[in-house]
N, C-alpha and C positions, 0 to 999 in steps of 0.2 A: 378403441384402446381401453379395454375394461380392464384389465390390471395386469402385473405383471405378467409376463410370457413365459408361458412353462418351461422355454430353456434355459432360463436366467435361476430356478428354481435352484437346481444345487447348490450354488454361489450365497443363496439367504438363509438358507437352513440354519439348523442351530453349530455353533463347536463344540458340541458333545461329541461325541463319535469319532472327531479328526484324530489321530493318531496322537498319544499322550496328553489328549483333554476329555477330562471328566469335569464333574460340576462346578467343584472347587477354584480347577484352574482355569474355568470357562470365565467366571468372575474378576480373575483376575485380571485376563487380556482387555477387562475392560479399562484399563488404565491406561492402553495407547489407542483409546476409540477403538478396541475392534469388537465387533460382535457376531458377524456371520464371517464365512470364507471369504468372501469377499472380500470384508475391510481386512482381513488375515493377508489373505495374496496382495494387498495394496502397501501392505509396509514394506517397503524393499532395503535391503541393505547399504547400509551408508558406507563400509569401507570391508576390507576384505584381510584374509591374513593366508600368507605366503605358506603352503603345506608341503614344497613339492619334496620329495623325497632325494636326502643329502648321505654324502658319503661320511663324513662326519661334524659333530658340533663343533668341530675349528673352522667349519667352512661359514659359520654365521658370527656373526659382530654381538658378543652381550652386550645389553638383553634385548635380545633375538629369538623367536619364533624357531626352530628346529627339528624337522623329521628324520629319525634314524632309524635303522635297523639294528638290534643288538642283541649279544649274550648277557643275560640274566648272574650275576652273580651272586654271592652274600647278603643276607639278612641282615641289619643290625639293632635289632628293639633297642629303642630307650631305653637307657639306664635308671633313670628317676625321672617318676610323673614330670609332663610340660615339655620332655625335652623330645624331638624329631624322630621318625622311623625314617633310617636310612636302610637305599640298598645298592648294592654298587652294582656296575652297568657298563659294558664295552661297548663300542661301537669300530668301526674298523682301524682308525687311527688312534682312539682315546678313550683314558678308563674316565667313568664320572658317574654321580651320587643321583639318584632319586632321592626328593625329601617329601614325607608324607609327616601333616602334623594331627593328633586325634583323630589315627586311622585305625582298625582292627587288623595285628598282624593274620589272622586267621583267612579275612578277606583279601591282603595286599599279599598270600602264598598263592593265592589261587587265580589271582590275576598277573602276578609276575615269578611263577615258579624258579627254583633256582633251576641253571644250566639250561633254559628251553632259550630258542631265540623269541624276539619282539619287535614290534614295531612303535616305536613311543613318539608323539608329538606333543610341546609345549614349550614356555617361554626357557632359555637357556641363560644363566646368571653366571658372573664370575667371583666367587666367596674367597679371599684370602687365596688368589690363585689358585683354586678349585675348580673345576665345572660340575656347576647343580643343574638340577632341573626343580624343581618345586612342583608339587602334585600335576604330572602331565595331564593335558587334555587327553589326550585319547591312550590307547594302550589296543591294540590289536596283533591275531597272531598275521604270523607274513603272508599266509594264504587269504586274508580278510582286508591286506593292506591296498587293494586298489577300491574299497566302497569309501577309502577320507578322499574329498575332494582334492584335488590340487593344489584350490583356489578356494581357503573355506568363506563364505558371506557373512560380515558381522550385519547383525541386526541391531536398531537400537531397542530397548528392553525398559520394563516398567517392575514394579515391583514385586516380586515371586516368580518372574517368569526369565527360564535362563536362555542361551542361546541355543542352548541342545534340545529343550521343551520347542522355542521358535522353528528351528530349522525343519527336525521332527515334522511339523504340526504342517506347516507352508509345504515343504513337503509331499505332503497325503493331499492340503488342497487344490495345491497344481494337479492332480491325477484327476480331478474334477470339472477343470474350465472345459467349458462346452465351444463348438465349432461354431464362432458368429459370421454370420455375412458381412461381407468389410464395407464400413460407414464413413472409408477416407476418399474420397476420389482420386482414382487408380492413375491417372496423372502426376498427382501431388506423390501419394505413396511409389511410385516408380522414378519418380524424378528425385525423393530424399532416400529411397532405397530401404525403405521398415519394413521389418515383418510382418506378419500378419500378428490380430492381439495379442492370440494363447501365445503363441511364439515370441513374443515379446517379453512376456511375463513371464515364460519359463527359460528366456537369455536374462532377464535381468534378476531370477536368485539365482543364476550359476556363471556369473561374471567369472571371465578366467585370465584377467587379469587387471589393475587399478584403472585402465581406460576404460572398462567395458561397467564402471563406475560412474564413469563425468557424467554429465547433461550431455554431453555432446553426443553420448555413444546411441548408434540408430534403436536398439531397443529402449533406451530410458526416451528418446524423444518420442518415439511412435506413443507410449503411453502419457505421457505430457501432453500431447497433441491431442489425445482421446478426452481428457480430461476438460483440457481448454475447449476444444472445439463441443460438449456437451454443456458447459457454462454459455459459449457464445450463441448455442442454439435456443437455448432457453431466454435469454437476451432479444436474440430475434426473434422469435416467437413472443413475448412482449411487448416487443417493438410493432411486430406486425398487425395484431391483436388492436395494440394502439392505435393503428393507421388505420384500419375495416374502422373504428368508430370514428362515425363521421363528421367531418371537420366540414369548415368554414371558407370558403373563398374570400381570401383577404387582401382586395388590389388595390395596391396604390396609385396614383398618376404622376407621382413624384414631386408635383409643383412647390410641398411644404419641405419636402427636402432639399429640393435647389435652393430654397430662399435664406434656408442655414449652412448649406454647403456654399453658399455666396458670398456671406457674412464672416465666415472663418478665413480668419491671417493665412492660412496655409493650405494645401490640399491635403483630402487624405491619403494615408500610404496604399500601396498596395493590396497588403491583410487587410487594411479596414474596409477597403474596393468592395473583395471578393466577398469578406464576410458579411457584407452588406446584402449582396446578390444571391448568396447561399438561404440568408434570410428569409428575403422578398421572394425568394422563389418558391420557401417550403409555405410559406403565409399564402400565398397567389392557390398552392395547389387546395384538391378539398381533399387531403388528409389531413388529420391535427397534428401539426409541429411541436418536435419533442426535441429541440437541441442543446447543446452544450458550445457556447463563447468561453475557450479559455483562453486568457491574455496576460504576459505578465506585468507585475506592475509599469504602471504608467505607458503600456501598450494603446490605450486611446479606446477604452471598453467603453467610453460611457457615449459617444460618437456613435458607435455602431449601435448602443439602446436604443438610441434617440432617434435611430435613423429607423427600423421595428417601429416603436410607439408612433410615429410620423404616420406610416404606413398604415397601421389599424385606424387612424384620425381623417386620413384620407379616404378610406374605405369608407368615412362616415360613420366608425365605430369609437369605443374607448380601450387605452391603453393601462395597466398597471405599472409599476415598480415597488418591487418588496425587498428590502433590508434587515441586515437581523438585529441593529440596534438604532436607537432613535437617532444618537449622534450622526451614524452613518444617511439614514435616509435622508436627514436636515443637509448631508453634503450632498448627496444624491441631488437633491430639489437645489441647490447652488449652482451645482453642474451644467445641469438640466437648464435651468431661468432663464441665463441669455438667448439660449440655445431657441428655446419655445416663443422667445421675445421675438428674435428675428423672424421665427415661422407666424407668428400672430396666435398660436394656439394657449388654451388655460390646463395651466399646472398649481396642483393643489399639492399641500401635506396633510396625512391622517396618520397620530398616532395615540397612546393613549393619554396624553396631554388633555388633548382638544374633550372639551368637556360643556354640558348641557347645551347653551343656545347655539354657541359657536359651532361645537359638531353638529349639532341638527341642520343647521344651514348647507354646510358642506354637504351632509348625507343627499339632503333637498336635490342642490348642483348636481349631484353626481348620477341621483336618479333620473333627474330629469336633461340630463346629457350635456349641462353646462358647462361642467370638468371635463376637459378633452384627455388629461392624464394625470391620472393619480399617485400619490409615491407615498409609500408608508411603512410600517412594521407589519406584525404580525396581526395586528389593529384591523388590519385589513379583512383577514379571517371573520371576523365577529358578523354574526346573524343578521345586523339590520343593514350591514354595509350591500345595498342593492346599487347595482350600476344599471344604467342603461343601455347601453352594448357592448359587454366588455370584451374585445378581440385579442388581446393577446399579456399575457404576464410574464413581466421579467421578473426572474429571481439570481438576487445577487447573495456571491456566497454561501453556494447548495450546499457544505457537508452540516451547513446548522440545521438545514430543512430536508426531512425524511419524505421518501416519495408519498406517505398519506396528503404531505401537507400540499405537497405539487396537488395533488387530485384536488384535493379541498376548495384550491385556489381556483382550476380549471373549474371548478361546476359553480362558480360565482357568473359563469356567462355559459354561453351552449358551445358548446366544441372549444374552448378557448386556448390558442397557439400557448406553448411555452418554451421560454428561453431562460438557459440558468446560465448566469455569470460565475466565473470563477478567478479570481487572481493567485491563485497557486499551479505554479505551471506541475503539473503532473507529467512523468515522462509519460511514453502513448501507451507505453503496455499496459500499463497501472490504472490511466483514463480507460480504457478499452475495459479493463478487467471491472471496473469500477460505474463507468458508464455506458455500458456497451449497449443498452438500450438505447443510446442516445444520438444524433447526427452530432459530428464534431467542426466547431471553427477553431482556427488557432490564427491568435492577433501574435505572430512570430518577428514585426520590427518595431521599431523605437520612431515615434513622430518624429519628424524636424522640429528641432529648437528646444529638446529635451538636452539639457547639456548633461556629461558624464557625472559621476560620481566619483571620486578620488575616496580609494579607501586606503588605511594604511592599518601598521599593528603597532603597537605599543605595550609593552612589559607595566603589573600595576605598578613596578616600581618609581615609576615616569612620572607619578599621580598628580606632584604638585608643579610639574612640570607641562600636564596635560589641561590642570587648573587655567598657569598662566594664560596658555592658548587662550582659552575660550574666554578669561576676562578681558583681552583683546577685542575679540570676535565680537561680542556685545557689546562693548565703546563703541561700536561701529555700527551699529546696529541690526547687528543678526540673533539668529532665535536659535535654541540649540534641545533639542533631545537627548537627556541621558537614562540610559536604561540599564535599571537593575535585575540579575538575574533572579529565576527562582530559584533559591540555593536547597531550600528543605523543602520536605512536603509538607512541613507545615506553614497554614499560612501567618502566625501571630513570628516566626522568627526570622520569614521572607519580609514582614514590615517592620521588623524593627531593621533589618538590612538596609532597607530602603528608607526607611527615616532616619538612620546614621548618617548616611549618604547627604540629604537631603541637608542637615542640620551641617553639616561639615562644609557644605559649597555655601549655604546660608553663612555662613559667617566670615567667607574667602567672597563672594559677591552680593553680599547685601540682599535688599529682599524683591530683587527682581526673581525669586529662585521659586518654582509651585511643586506641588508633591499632588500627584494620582495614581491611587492603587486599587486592588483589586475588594477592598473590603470599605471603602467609601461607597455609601449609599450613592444612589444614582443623580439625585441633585445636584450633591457635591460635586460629583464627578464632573457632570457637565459644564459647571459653573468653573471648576480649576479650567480641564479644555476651554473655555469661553476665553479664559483670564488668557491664556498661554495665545487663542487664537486673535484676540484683540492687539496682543500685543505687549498687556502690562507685564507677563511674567515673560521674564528672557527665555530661562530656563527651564524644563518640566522635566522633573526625576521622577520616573516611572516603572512600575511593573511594567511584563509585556501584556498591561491591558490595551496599548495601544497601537497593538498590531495591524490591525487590518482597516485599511482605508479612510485614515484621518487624514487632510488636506492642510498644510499650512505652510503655501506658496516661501513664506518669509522667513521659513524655517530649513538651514543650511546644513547645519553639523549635527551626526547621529554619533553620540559615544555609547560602544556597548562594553559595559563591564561585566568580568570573566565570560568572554563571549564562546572561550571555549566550552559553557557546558548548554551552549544552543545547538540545536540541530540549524544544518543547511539551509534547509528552507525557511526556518525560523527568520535567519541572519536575513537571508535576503529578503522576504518579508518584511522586517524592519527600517533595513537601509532604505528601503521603497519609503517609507515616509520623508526624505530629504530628494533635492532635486528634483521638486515640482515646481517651482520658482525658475526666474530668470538667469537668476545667481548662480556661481559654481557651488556645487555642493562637496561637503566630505564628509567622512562617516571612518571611525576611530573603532577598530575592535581592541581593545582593552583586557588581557588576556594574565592571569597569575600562572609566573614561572615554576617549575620547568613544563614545558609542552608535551604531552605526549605525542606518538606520530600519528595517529589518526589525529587527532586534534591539531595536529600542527601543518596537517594535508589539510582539511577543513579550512582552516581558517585562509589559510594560502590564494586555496578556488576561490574563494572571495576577493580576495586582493586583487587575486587576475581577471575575474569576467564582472562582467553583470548581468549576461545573459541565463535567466531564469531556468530555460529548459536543459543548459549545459547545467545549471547546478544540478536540477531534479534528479538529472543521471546519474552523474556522480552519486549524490544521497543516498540515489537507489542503490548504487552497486555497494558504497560503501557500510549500507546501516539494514537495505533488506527492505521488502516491502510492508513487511505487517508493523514492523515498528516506524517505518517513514509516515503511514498515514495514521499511524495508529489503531493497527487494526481493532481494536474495543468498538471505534465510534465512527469508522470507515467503512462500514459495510461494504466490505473488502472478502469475496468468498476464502475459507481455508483451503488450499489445494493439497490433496492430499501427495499427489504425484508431479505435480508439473512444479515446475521452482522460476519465480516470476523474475529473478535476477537475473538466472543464468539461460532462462530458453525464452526473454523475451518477446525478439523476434517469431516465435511461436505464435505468440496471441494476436499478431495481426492476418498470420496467413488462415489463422481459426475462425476469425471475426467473418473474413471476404467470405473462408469457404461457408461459412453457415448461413450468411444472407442470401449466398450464387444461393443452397440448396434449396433455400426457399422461397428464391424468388421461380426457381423452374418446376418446384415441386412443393407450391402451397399448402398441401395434407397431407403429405411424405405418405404418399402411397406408392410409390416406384420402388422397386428392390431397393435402392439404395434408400431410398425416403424411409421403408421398412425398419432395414438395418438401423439406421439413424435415433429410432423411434426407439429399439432395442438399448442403444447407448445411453439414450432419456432413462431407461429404469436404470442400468447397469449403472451410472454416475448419480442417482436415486435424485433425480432432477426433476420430483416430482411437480415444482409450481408450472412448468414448461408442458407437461402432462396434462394439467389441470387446464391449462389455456388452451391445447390445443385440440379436449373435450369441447370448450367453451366455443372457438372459434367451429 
């Protein structure tokens, strides 16, 4: 595979030469990403405009789009600078006005002669019971009137470049796609009924009508499919890459896990069963395990850790746990304690606290195999941290940790398994598109004895009504979360919000009431958490610094103020901090009137589920992919052609086919493996390329 394939060659070239680009306007199209034919033929038309030829403009609704045939009448220059060239216009039912504004009558004789007939298309107005037309898009004579399309394609457009320059240009480059060997298996392509590529790409810029528009229509999906399935191939190819380097047999005999699987009030569910087994079994193999545990809150993730770290302990190895702040690992090692008590194994904490004698001691342990499992920060990372066999790292809360650090961690031991945690249920497209290097579990039920969550809504009007509650609540002795939105971007006018807040329930409930945000040094921070976890403070008014994975059994009521300007997953995210306790929980979204409907659809799904992965969907459908995970810091590919909303279901049948191809065809040298290899440049999927030099 030395470099691109000469017949991929035209598609890179430059856009010089394409019909109506010269150098000028070659600079420009850099403004919607394009730069060869290629990224040209990939912008496709987002909506369309109705051209068909009409008997006349009564037969369309102003303002409406209209093609007619007509006699050319009267000239009328302007009277005085500024004001319109009009010229009047029959068509076979009706007389009406062309209006041209600083145009040369000299140019608008020659294009619309009097007394010759015409063919004129553009938007049709009604002015003072007039029929206008305002400068028509096109003007042709009647022998030229079948080159307008029927169905003309709007393109979207960047700045200096019109739809006529587009069309034009996309145009000339379709006359260039080359004849590829098809890289779909002829099963899948015969059973969804798609074209072939080129044929795809030249149905989907001459749509002929608003369906052959959607996701749905077979040439937008065959190209969505190409797309995704060059993404998932590159995926598998690093996944497989991954597995050739050679891993570790890591068997357990399970004895340390019966004795905690003994020790627990309950069994596990189901999910926790399987994903147990999913585990044990990629550890047992000797490839190095790359998975992904996603669970939603309070799914029972730290169960199925524990039951992994067991496993590597058993094997007569050592086990890691990495978190992305101290608070969090300090609960991690909480979790964890009875857990390891019952098994009889030693759990340690390392972060960057631990300081001179005390951490050398540990280091000692750890090298010399006394620590059976470690839990820590990033701390972990650091140069002198040597283990003595380290089998397998969990990482909780992957989107803070970039696949360098994954590596980083692994070559702290030789082959070392890893398992990344996640508590944000991602729908699967989004995991897939996002993870797809990765084996997936999904922790998809609720343990016994998790009791529900009671959510409701509340107007801010309610405020001091919402007060009362909660000074109840706490005469009784319950713990309460309320969280303040980020209103601005900035953050000095988000803490005075939340120190208004703070300062206002301070003086309605005295000084059980703590304040943590996001610009308190980290001491403090921990030390308010300590206060609120201990118990002293009732109440903790909070940014949402205390989203993810803080523990306080005792803590029942989650109020969230103007919850309408949280995303979905946010909320539920939150709400996950109440009803880990015995206690019923409730959780108050807090909302300033009037709602809009999205917002008022948002907040609703909350009320009715607390099923994680029903929300992620919704999210998705309702806000899109790249803003749900945030595309910035989600390293979430950009698709230029496949739309992760509406062709979902796409990215699973991409995923299988890309793994079948390579599991029967490991150096895609078969025709079809060929082809495939073809689609690696054509989707310029060069990392996938790079690997599969390497491999």
């Amino acid at each position: 595979m030395s470099g691109r394939p000469e017949i991929l060659f035209p598609l890179f070239g430059a856009l010089e030469g394409l019909e109506g680009i010269g150098p000028k306007t070659a600079k420009l199209f850099s403004g919607l990403d394009v730069e060869t034919p290629r990224d040209l033929v990939f912008v496709l038309p987002h909506s369309g405009i109705d051209r068909r030829l009409r008997a006349s403009v009564r037969d369309v609704m102003p303002p409406e789009v209209a093609t007619v045939e007509v006699t050319v009448g009267n000239h009328l220059p302007p009277r005085q600078k500024g004001r319109p060239y009009r010229i009047l216009v029959e068509d076979a039912q009706q007389e009406f006005q062309l209006i041209f504004f600083r145009a040369r009558g000299d140019y608008l004789q020659k294009l619309l002669p009097t007394g010759e007939r015409r063919v004129i298309s553009g938007k049709v107005e009604m002015f003072d019971g007039i029929y206008q037309m305002p400068h028509p898009d096109h003007v042709l004579t009647p022998d030229e009137a079948d080159t307008l399309p029927q169905w003309e394609p709007v393109y979207p457009l960047t700045a200096g470049i019109t739809q006529r320059m587009m069309a034009k240009a996309t145009r000339d480059a379709l006359t260039r796609l080359p004849a590829l060997e098809e890289w779909i298996d002829p099963g899948q392509k015969a059973k969804a009924g798609w074209p072939d590529w080129a044929e795809a790409l030249r149905q989907a810029h001459a749509p002929g009508s608003a369906a052959d528009l959607s996701a749905s229509a077979p040439a937008r999906q065959r190209l969505a499919y190409d797309e995704l399935m060059a993404h998932q191939l590159t995926l598998a190819i690093a996944r497989a890459t991954q597995r050739k380097a050679a891993g570790r047999v890591t068997k357990g005999d399970g004895h340390l896990l019966r004795k905690v699987l003994a020790a627990l009030p309950y069994a596990p569910t189901g999910a926790q069963t399987r994903a147990i087994a999913e585990i044990a079994g990629d550890m047992a193999s000797d490839s190095r395990m790359n998975r992904l545990l996603q669970g939603d809150v309070g799914a029972g993730k730290t169960l199925v850790a524990m039951a992994a770290l067991l496993t590597a302990v058993e094997a007569g190895g050592q086990g890691a746990l990495m978190a992305p702040t101290e608070i969090l690992a300090r609960q991690h090692l909480e979790a964890l304690a009875p857990l390891a008590a019952s098994a009889g194994v030693r759990v340690e904490l390392l972060t960057g606290r631990d300081k001179g004698r005390e951490r050398a001691r540990k280091l000692g342990d750890l090298a010399g195999g006394m620590i059976d499992i470690l839990v820590g920060t990033h701390a972990l990372f650091q140069k002198d941290v040597v283990f003595h066999d380290l089998r397998l790292a969990v990482i909780d809360e992957q989107h803070r940790f970039g696949v360098a650090q994954r590596m980083a961690l692994g070559e702290k031991g030789s082959a070392v398994d890893i398992l990344v945690m996640t508590a944000t249920p991602i729908p699967r497209s989004l995991a897939l598109a996002q993870y797809g290097d990765m084996d997936l579990s999904m922790l998809d039920e609720k343990p016994p004895g998790r009791k529900p969550i009671v959510t409701s809504l509340a107007s801010t009007e309610r405020l001091d009504e919402v007060v009362g509650h909660l000074q109840r609540a706490i005469s009784e002795g319950r713990q309460a979360y309320w969280v303040c939105p980020l209103v601005e971007e900035s953050e000095t006018v988000n803490l005075t919000a939340a120190q208004a807040r703070f300062e206002y329930l301070r003086a309605r409930l005295g000084d059980a009431v703590g304040l943590v945000h996001g610009q308190l040094p980290p001491a403090e921070k921990d030390a308010a958490m300590a206060r609120f976890v201990s118990g002293e403070t009732r109440v903790l008014v909070a940014t949402t610094v205390i989203e993810v994975g803080v523990n306080v059994p005792n803590a029942t009521i989650m109020v969230i103020e103007r919850a309408e300007s949280f995303g979905l997953a946010q909320l539920h995210q939150l709400r996950g901090r109440v009803g880990r306790g015995s206690g019923a929980s409730t959780c108050l979204l807090l909302y300033d009137p009037p709602l809009g409907e999205t917002a008022s659809r948002r907040l609703k799904l909350m009320r009715d589920t607390e099923d994680g992965f029903r929300i992620s969907d919704e999210d998705l459908a309702m806000r899109g992919a790249g803003d749900m995970i945030g595309t910035a810091q989600s390293g979430l590919p950009r698709f230029r052609l496949a739309d992760l909303e509406r062709q979902a279901d796409l990215m699973q049948v991409a995923q299988s086919d890309a793994r079948k191809l390579l599991h029967d065809d490991p150096t895609l040298q078969s025709p079809r493996g060929q082809a495939a290899r073809v689609l690696l440049w054509l989707m310029e999927q060069d990392k996938a390329i790079r690997l599969m030099r390497i491999g």
